[in-house]
C-alpha positions as CSV (number, residue, x, y, z in Angstrom):
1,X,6.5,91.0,174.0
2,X,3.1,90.0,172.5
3,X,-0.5,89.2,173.9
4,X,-0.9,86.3,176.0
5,X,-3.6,84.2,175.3
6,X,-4.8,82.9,178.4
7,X,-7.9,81.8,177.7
8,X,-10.0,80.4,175.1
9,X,-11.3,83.9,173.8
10,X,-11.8,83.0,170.2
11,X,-10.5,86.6,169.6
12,X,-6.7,85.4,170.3
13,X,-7.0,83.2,167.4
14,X,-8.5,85.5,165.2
15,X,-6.0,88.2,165.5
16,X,-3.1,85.3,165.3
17,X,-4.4,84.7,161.7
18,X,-4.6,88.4,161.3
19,X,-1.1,88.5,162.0
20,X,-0.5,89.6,165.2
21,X,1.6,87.9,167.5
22,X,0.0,86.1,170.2
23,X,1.8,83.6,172.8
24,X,0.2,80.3,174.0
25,X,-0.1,80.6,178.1
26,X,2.6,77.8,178.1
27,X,5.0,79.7,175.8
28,X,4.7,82.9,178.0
29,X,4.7,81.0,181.4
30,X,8.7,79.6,180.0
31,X,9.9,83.5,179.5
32,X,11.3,86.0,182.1
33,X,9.6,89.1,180.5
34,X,7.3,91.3,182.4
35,X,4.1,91.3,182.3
36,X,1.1,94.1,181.9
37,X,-2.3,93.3,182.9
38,X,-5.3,95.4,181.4
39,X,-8.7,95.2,181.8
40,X,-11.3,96.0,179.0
41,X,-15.0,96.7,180.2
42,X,-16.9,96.1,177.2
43,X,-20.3,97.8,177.1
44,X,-20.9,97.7,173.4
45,X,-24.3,96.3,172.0
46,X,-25.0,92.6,170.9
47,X,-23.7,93.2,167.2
48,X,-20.7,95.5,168.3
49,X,-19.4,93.0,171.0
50,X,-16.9,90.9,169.7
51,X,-15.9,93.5,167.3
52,X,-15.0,95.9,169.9
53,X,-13.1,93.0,171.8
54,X,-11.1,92.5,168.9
55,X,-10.2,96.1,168.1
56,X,-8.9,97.0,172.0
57,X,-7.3,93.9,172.3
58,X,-5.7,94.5,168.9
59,X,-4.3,97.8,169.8
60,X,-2.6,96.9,172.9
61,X,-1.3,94.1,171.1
62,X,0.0,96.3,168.2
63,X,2.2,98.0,170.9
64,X,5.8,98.9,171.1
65,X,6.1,95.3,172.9
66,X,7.7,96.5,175.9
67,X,5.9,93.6,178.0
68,X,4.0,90.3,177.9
69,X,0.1,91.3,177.8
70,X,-2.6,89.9,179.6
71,X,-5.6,91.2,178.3
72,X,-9.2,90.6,180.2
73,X,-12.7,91.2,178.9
74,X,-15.2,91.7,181.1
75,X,-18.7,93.4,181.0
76,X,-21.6,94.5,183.8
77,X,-24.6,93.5,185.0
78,X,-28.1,95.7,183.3
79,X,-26.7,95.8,180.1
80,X,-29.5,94.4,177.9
81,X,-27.5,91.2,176.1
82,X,-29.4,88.6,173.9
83,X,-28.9,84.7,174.4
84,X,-26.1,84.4,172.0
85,X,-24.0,87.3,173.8
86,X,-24.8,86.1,176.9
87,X,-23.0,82.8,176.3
88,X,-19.7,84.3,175.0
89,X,-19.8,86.9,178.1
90,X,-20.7,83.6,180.2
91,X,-17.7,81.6,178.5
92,X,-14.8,84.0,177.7
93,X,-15.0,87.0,179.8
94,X,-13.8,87.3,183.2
95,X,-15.8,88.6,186.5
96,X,-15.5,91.9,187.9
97,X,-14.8,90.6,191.6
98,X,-12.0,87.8,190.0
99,X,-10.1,91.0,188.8
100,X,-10.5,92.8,191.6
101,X,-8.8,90.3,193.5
102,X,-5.8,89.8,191.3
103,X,-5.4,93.3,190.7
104,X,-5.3,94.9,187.3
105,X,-1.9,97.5,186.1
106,X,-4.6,99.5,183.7
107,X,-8.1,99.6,182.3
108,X,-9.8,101.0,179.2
109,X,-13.8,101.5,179.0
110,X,-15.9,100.8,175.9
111,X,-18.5,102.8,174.7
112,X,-22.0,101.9,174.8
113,X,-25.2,102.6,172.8
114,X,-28.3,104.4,175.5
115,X,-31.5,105.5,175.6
116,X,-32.0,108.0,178.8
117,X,-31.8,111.4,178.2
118,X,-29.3,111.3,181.3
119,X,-26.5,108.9,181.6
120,X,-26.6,108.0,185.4
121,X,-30.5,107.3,184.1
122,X,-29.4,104.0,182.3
123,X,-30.0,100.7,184.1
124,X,-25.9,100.0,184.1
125,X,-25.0,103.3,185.4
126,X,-24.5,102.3,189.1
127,X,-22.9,99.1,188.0
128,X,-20.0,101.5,185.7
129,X,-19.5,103.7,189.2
130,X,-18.8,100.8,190.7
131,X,-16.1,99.9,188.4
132,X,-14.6,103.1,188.2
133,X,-14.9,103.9,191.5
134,X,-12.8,100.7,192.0
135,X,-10.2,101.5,189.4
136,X,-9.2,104.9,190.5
137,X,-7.6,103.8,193.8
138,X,-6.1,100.1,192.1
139,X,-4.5,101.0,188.4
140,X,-2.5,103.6,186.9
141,X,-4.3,105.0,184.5
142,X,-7.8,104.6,182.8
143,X,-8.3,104.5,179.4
144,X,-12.4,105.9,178.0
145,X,-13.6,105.9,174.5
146,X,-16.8,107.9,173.5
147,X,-19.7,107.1,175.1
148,X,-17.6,106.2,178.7
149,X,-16.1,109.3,178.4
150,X,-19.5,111.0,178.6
151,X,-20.1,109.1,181.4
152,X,-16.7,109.7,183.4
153,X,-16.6,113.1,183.0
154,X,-20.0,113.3,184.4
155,X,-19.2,111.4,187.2
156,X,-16.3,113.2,188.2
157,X,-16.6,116.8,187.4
158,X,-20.4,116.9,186.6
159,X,-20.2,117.8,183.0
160,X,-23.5,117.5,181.1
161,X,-22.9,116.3,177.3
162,X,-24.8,118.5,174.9
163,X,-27.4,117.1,172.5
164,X,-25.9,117.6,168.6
165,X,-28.6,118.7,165.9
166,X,-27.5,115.5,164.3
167,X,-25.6,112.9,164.4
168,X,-21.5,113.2,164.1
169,X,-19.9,110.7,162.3
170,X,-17.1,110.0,159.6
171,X,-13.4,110.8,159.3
172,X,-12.4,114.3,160.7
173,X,-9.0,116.0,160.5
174,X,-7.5,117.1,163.8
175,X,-4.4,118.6,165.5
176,X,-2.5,118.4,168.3
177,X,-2.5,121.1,171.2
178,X,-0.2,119.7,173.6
179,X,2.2,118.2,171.5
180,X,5.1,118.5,174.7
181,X,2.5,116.0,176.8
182,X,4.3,112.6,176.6
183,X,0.9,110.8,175.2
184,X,1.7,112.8,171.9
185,X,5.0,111.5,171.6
186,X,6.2,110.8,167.8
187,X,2.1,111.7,166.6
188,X,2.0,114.0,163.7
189,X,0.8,117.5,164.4
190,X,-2.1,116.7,161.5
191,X,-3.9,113.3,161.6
192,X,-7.5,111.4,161.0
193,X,-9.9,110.2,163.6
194,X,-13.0,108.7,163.5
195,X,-16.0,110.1,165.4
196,X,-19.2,108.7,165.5
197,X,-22.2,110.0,168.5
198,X,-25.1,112.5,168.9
199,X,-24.0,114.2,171.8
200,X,-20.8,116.1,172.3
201,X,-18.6,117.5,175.4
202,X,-16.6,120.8,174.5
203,X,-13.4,122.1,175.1
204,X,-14.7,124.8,177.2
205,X,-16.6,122.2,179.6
206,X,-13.6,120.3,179.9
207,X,-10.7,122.7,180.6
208,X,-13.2,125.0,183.0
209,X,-13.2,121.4,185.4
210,X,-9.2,121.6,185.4
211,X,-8.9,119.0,182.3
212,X,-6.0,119.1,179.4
213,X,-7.5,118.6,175.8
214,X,-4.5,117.2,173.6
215,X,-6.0,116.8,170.6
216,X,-9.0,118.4,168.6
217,X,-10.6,118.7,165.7
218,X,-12.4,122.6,164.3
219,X,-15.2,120.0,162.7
220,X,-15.6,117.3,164.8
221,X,-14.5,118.9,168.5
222,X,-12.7,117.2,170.9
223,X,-11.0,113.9,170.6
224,X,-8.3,113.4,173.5
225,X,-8.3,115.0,176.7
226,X,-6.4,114.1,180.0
227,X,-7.7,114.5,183.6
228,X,-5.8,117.5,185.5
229,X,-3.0,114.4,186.9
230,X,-2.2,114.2,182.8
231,X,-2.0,110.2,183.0
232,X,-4.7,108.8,185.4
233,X,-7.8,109.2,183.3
234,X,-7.2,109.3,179.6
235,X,-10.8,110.6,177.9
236,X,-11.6,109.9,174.1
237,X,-14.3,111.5,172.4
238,X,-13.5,109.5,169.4
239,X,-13.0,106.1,168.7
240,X,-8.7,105.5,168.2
241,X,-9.9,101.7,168.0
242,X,-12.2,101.5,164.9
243,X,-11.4,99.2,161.9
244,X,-11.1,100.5,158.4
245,X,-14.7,98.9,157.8
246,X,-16.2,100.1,161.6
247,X,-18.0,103.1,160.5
248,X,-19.3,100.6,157.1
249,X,-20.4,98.2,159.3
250,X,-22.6,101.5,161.7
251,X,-24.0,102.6,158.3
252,X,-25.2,99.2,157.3
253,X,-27.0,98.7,160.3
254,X,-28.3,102.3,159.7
255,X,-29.5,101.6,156.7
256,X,-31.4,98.3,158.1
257,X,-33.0,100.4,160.5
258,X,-34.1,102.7,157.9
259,X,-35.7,100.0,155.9
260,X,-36.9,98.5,159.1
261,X,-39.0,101.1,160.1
262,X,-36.8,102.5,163.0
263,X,-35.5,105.8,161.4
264,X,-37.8,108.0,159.7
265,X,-35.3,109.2,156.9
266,X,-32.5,107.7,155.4
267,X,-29.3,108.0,157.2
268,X,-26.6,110.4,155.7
269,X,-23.4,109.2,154.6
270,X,-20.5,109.4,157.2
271,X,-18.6,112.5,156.6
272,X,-15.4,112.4,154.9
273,X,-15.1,108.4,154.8
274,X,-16.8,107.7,151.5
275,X,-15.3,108.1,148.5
276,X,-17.2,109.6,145.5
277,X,-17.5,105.8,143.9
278,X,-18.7,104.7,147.3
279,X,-21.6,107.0,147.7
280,X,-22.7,106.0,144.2
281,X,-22.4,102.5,145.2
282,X,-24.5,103.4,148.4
283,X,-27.1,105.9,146.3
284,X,-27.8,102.8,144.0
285,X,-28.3,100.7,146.4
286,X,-31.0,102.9,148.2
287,X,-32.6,103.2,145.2
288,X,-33.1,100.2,144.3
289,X,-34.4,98.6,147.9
290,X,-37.1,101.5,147.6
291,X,-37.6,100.2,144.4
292,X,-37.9,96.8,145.6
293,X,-40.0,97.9,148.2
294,X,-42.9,99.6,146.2
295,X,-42.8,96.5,144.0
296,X,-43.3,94.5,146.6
297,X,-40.3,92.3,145.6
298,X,-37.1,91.0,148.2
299,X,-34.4,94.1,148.8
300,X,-30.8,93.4,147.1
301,X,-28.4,92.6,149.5
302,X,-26.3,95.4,151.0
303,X,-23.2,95.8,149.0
304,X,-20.9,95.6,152.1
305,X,-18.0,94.1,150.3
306,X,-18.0,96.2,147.5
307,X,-17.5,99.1,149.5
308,X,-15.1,97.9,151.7
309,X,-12.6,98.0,148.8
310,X,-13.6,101.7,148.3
311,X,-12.9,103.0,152.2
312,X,-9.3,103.8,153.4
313,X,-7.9,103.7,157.1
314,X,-6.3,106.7,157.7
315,X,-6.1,107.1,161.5
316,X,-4.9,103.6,162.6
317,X,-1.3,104.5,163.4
318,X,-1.9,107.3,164.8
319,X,-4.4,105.6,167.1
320,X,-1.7,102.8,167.9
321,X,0.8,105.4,168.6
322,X,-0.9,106.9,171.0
323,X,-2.0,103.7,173.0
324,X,1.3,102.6,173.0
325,X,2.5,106.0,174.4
326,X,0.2,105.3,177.2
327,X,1.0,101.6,177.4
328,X,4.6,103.0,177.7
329,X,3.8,104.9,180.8
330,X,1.4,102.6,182.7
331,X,4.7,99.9,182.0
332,X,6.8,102.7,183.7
333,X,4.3,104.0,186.7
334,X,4.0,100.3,187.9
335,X,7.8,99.0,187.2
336,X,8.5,96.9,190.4
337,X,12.5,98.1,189.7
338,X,11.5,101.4,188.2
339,X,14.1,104.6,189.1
340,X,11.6,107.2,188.3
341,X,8.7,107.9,189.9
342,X,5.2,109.3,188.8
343,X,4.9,113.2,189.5
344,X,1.9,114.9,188.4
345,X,2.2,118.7,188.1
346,X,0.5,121.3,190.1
347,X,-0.3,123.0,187.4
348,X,-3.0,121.0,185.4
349,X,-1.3,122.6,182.0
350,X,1.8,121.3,183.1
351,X,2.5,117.4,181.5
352,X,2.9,114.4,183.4
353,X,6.5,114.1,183.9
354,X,8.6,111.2,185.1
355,X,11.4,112.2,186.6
356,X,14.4,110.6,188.8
């Protein structure tokens, strides 16, 4: 079955009109269907919030709809939050302790933006331990994308991230390692992903701490890795929830920043994501705001829509696949009824396997 809507999370509405299929409390209350309760800690800056909301909440609801899904935001103290986020954190999201109390079945981790050369330097670090530390003991499986992957990995196996000479970001190809591991089940060998961060974990750091990369990329590195139990932490490097316009909307606010005085040089293009007609539309538009600029006349307005018509999406099914793989075996680890049982290998190469 679909997402529940069980609050007034304008997001609900927003995917309904998108087209997604999302119950009323009341309608899902009236059905005997099981239900799946996940938790989304959302770290993301002010102008990413919502947008992030809408993208996890999206892909759980774009799952095989094995279950009725209770979605719940929720976000953590030190994470520096202007008025206006603030209120919709204050009106729509849940608290940490609530949750806690009525127990979650999974939880996925945003990333978040930084600005310590260290991670457990960052005002919200101890406040994320505190989460996780939470979550290892109380749901099946945990779900990281970029930036919280950094910070997991860290956490549990001491990994340092290494500083890129630049920023990654754009549309990479990548394959699949471990195709046999059930999170890779019905994903082509071959497929997009987008990355987008200036640091980077490799797969040598990763499988010397015991950990099984599934899925990399020669340009871009890593993109899925599984902790040594192959199911209990589930580690992006890259970003499975993006929208086709995500990465549009990053280089906008690049380009702002540029203008603004906050970047020294204008930002490259994201690699791979631009078409030809799309960098000229970009080009000209740099132009003529520095043109603007020296004449001391207002910038044109960034051309947002016209290059939205000029990017393609070509890793969201693969990234809903592989969510609903993973909603498919958090649904079978914490089955009331279930037959089989979860038995992690000895062998951290070995996948999970749920057997009888």
């Amino acid at each position: 079955m679909p997402l529940v809507a069980h609050n007034k999370l304008p997001t609900f509405e927003r995917l309904r009109n998108l087209g997604h299929e999302v119950l009323t409390l009341d309608r899902a209350e009236h059905q005997d269907i099981r239900e799946l309760h996940i938790g989304l800690l959302n770290m993301m800056p002010d102008t990413a919030l919502a947008a992030t909301e809408r993208q996890f909440i999206g892909l759980v609801g774009d799952s095989n709809q094995i279950a009725q899904f209770y979605v719940y935001p929720f976000s953590i103290r030190k994470l520096d939050r202007g008025a206006e986020a603030r209120n919709h954190i204050s009106q729509y999201y849940f608290d940490f302790a609530e949750l806690t109390a009525h127990g979650l079945d999974a939880l996925i981790i945003s990333g978040a933006n930084v600005a310590n050369p260290s991670l457990d330097q960052e005002p919200f670090w101890d406040a994320l331990i505190e989460v996780v530390r939470w979550a290892e003991n109380n749901v099946a499986s945990i779900l990281c994308s970029c930036l919280a992957t950094h910070a997991l990995v860290k956490h549990h196996y001491g990994i340092e991230r290494q500083l890129l000479p630049q920023k990654r970001w754009g549309v990479y190809s990548h394959r699949i390692s471990r195709p046999e591991h059930p999170l890779m089940r019905g994903i082509n060998t071959r497929f997009d992903a987008p990355h987008s961060r200036f640091n980077e974990i490799s797969r040598s750091q990763l499988e010397e701490a015991g950990l099984t990369v599934l899925i990399e990329s020669q340009e871009a590195g890593v993109h899925l890795a599984v902790s040594p139990d192959q199911l209990h932490m589930v580690y992006f490097q890259g970003h499975p929830e993006y929208n086709s316009n995500s990465l549009l909307k990053e280089y906008k606010r690049e380009v702002n920043r540029y203008f603004d005085g906050d970047l020294e040089a204008v930002p490259h293009y994201p690699e791979h994501y631009f078409s030809d007609e799309a960098i000229e539309v970009a080009t000209r538009h740099i132009e003529e705001a520095l043109k603007a600029d020296a004449n001391g006349e207002a910038r044109p307005e960034f051309p947002e829509k016209d290059l939205e018509s000029l990017v393609d999406n070509t890793w969201g099914d693969t990234g809903r696949a592989i969510v609903n793989n993973w909603l498919g075996l958090v649904y079978q680890f914490t089955s009331p009824d279930r037959k089989a049982q979860f038995m992690p290998g000895t062998d951290p190469h070995d996948p999970l396997q749920l057997r009888t």
